[in-house]
C-alpha positions as CSV (number, residue, x, y, z in Angstrom):
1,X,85.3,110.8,100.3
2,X,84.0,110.5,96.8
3,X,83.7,106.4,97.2
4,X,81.5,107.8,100.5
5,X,79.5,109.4,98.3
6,X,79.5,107.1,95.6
7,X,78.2,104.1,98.2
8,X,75.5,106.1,100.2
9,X,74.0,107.6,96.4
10,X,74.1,103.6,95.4
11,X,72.4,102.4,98.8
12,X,69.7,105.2,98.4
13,X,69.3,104.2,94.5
14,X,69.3,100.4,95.6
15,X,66.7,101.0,98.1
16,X,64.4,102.3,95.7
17,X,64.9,99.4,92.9
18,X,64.8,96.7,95.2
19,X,61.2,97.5,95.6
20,X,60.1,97.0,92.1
21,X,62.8,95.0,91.3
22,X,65.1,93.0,93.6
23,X,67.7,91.9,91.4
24,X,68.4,94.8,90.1
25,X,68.9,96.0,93.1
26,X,71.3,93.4,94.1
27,X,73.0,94.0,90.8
28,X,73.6,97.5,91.9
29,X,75.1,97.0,95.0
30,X,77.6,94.1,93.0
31,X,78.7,96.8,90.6
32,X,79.1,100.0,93.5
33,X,81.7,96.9,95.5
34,X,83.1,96.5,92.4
35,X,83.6,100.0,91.6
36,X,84.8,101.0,95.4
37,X,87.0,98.4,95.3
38,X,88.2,99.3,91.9
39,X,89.3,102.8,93.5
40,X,90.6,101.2,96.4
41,X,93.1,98.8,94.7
42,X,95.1,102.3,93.2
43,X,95.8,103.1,96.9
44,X,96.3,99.3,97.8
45,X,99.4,99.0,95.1
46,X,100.3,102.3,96.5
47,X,100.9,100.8,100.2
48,X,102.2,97.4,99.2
49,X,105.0,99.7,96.9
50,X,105.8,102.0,100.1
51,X,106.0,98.8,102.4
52,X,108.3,97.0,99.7
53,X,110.7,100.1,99.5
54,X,110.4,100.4,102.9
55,X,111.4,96.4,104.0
56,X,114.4,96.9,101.0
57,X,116.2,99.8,102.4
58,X,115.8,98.1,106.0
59,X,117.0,94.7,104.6
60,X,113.6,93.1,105.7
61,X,113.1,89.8,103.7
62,X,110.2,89.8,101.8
63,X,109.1,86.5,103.1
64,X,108.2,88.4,106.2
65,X,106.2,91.1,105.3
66,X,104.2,89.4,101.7
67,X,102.2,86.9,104.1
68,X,100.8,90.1,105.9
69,X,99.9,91.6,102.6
70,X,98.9,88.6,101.0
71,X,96.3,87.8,104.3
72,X,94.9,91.3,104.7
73,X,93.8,90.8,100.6
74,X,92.1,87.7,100.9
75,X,90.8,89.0,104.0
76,X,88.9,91.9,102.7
77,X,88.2,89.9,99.5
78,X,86.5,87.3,101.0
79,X,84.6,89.9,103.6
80,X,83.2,91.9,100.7
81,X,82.3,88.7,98.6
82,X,80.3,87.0,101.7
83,X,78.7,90.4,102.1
84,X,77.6,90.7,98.7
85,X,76.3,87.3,98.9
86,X,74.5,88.3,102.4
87,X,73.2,90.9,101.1
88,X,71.6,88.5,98.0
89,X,70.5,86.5,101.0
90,X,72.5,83.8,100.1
91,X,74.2,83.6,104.0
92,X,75.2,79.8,103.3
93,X,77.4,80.9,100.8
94,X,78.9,83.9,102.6
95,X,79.6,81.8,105.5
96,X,81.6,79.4,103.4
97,X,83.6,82.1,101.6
98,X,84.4,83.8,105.6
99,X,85.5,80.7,106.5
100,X,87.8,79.6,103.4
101,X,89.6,82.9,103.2
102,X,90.2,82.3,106.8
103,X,91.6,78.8,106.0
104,X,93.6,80.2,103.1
105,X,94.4,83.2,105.3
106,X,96.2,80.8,108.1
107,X,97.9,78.9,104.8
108,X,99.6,81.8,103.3
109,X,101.1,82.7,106.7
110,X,102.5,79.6,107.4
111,X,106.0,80.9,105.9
112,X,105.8,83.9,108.4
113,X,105.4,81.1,110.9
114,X,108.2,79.1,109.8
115,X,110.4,82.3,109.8
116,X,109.7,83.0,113.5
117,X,109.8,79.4,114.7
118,X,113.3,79.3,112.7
119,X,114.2,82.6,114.6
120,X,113.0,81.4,118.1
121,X,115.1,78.5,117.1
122,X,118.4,80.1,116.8
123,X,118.3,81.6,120.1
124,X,117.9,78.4,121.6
């Protein structure tokens, strides 16, 4: 809740600058991302250390469960960079980013893939 509040105070601040001053506003809303996402990486190493204990005790090879950790982090990094740069007005740029960390989002889970083509295999 407090990043809630943190993001709305921020937006309501950035509306005001960007008035009078554009890039400070745009500066703003770089820093509050950076902040928000700051607090959110805490409960991110908090997950990815519950879903490692968790695969262990189950005997879950990490080669199956890092590609979905791995894709949802460039997935949310590259959304909140190509809305940053959006938001700087810059959608060339944020297009690009969407669609590399979509290209290195299919590249990192090409073990995953390999692992269940392997699987699929053996029952054959």
């Amino acid at each position: 809740m407090k990043t809630a509040a943190v993001g709305i105070t921020a937006a309501i601040l950035g509306l005001v600058i960007k008035k009078s001053n554009p890039e400070h506003g745009m500066l703003l809303a770089a820093f509050t991302a950076a902040a928000i996402i700051g607090a959110a990486l805490s409960l991110a190493g908090h997950t990815v250390e519950f879903i490692t204990a968790t695969a262990e005790n189950g005997g879950v090879s990490a080669a199956l469960y890092m590609p979905v950790i791995k894709c949802s982090a460039v997935a949310l990094t590259g959304k909140t960079a190509a809305d940053i740069c959006r938001d700087a007005g810059h959608s060339a740029s944020a297009s690009a980013i969407e669609f590399t960390a979509a290209a290195a989002g299919l590249y990192i889970s090409l073990p995953l893939l390999k692992s269940v083509v392997e699987l699929v295999a053996s029952f054959v």
